[in-house]
C-alpha positions, 0 to 999 in steps of 0.5 A: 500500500502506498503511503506519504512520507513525512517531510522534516523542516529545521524548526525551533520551539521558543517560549516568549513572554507567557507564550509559545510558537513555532520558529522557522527561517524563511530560507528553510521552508519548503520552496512553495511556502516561503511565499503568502497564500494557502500552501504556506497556511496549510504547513503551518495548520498541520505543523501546529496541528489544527483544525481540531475538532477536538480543541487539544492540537495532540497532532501537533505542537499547538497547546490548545490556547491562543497563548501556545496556537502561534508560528513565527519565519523570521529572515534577514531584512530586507530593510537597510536600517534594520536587523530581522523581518519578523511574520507572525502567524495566529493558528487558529485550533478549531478552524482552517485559518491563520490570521495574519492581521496582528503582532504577537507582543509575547513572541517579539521576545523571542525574535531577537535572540532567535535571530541572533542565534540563527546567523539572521543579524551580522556579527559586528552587531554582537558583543562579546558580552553585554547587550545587543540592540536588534533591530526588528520589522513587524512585517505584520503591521508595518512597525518597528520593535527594539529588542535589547538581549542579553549577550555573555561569551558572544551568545545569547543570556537565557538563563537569569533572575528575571521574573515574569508572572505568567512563567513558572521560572526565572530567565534572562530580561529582555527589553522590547521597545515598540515604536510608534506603537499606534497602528497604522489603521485600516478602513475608516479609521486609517492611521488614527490612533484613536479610529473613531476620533473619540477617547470615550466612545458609546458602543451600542451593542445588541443584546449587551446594551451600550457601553462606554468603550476606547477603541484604540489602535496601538499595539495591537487594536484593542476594545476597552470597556469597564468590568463593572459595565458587563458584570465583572469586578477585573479580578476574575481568573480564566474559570470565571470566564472560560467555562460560560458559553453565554459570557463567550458569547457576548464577548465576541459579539461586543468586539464583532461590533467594535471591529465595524465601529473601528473599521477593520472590517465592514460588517460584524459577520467578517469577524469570524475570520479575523479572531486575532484582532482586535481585542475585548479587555475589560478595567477596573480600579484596583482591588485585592485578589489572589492570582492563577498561582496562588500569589496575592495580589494587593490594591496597593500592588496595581494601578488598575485590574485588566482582563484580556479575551484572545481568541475567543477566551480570557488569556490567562496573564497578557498579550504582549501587544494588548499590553502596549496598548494599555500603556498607550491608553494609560497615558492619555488622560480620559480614556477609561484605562486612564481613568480606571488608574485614577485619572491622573497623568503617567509615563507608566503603569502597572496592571494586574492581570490572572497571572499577576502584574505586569508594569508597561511604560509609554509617553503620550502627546498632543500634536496638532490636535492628535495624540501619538506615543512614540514609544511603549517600553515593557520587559519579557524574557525568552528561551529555546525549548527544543530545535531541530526538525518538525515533521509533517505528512509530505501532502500537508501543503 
């Protein structure tokens, strides 16, 4: 009986902030794939293991979370001024689809030291010991990151005493630095930091009512709605949220709507096939409770509680890329991540989130009637976790 070989491509699986995804260099993939379009999504569909109608990615590297469902290629850039051009692939579990539409702010931890240790940055750019500053296109948004990595004995640090909540154990820092983190925009809202041109929007949203929501493209676009509005208190953990169907539900219809009112897509029904943005996060005041851990955390602890939906659920600690939008939002006055902080004016925050806390740092101005931030600055840390070859069934694409 005749039978398809399997195909083995070389591959590393990184941990990148609380994420997880599989790295390629572009000249390693198999020649169909190493351009857009359906084959490139079917390898990376079968090397993650989706669709599952199981939701568990047991054939494949997936982790059956939003968190753990992610591939990476990275190349040498094709742009003078920079090191590395970084595309980032969300894949989804249970649908054949990947969405390319955002960043992985987690997995921009990641790039750097991949990158270095992949021969895709020049020698002369990496100290024998010290820190090397890579420089990182975001092809998926047209944006610009700062990766600062640890380099001992000419090789990436790994290992350190940096503590992340979210990561079970200590690593080497790495400082991300997000350039001109407001997205370019697409549709109506084209390169406005704020779409809709409010801080405070009245988002009506059938079945939920009409809620007060900032609807900011910066990071990654993102909804922000007051906890209290839909029910919650901002200290809920993964369980409170995950296992309600009819709590899915809303959250899905509240960004469906808030993607139109953005103008990222034109009608609510297109959100189906555009899942990894934007993103629902919910704030609140800051108030004691204990993370997924164990670990308390305390009013004094925080400036202000954030939840976090992606991909359909709550994430268990923070997107990398919702986090830079916090900070973002945090630093404009009247917007109600502002706000939540207690309203005042600040080049930083630090939020609770189910894992813990995480601190983010942006500074904010008005030019010409229109707010821009320059710069979001927050630290993560990365390590490999296995390289070599993944292997697919020779048909997969």
């Amino acid at each position: 009986m005749d039978h398809i070989p399997q195909i083995k491509i070389p591959a590393t699986y990184m941990r990148g902030g609380t994420s997880k995804g599989v790295f390629f260099r572009l000249r390693d993939l198999p020649e169909a794939v190493q351009m857009p379009g359906e084959a490139r999504d079917k390898l990376l569909l079968r090397v993650i293991g989706s669709p599952d109608p199981y939701g568990k990615q047991i054939d494949g590297m997936g982790g059956a979370t939003s968190s753990t469902s992610k591939a990476v290629i990275l190349s040498k850039s094709t742009k003078s001024d920079h090191d590395v051009d970084y595309l980032f692939g969300q894949v989804s579990i249970d649908k054949a689809f990947v969405d390319w539409s955002g960043n992985c702010g987690n997995l921009s931890a990641a790039v750097g030291p991949f990158a270095i240790s992949n021969g895709l940055v020049d020698a002369s750019r990496v100290p024998k010991e010290g820190v090397a500053t890579i420089r990182i296109w975001q092809a998926n948004i047209g944006k610009t990151i700062i990766a600062h990595v640890p380099i001992t004995h000419g090789v990436v640090q790994e290992t350190g005493d940096f503590e992340l909540d979210g990561v079970t154990f200590p690593a080497a820092e790495v400082q991300l630095e997000f350039l001109d983190p407001a997205d370019e925009g697409e549709g109506e809202g084209g390169g406005a930091m704020f779409p809709t041109g409010q801080l405070v929007d009245d988002l009506e949203v059938p079945s939920v009512g009409t809620l007060k929501a900032t609807m900011i493209n910066a990071g990654i676009p993102t909804i922000f709605v007051n906890a209290d509005a839909i029910g919650y208190t901002g200290t809920e953990l993964q369980d409170a949220i995950n296992g309600d169907a009819k709590a899915l539900a809303k959250f899905e219809t509240i960004r469906a709507h808030g993607a139109v009112r953005m103008g990222l897509i034109q009608h609510i029904d297109e959100a189906a096939k555009r899942q990894h943005t934007p993103k629902v996060a919910f704030v609140a005041k800051p108030a004691a409770y204990v993370s997924s851990s164990g670990k308390p955390v305390g009013v004094d602890d925080v400036d202000l509680l954030v939840r976090a939906m992606s991909m359909g659920k709550l994430h268990h600690a923070m997107m990398g890329t919702a986090a830079v939008a916090i900070g973002t939002a945090a630093a404009i006055p009247g917007t109600l991540v502002n706000l939540a902080a207690g309203g005042t004016t600040r080049t930083a925050v630090r939020f609770g989130h189910p894992s813990g806390t995480l601190r983010v740092g942006a500074e904010a101005a008005q030019v010409n009637g229109e707010w821009i931030v320059k710069k979001a600055i927050m630290s993560r840390s990365a390590r490999v976790l296995m390289e070599g070859w993944v292997r697919v069934p020779g048909d997969a694409f």
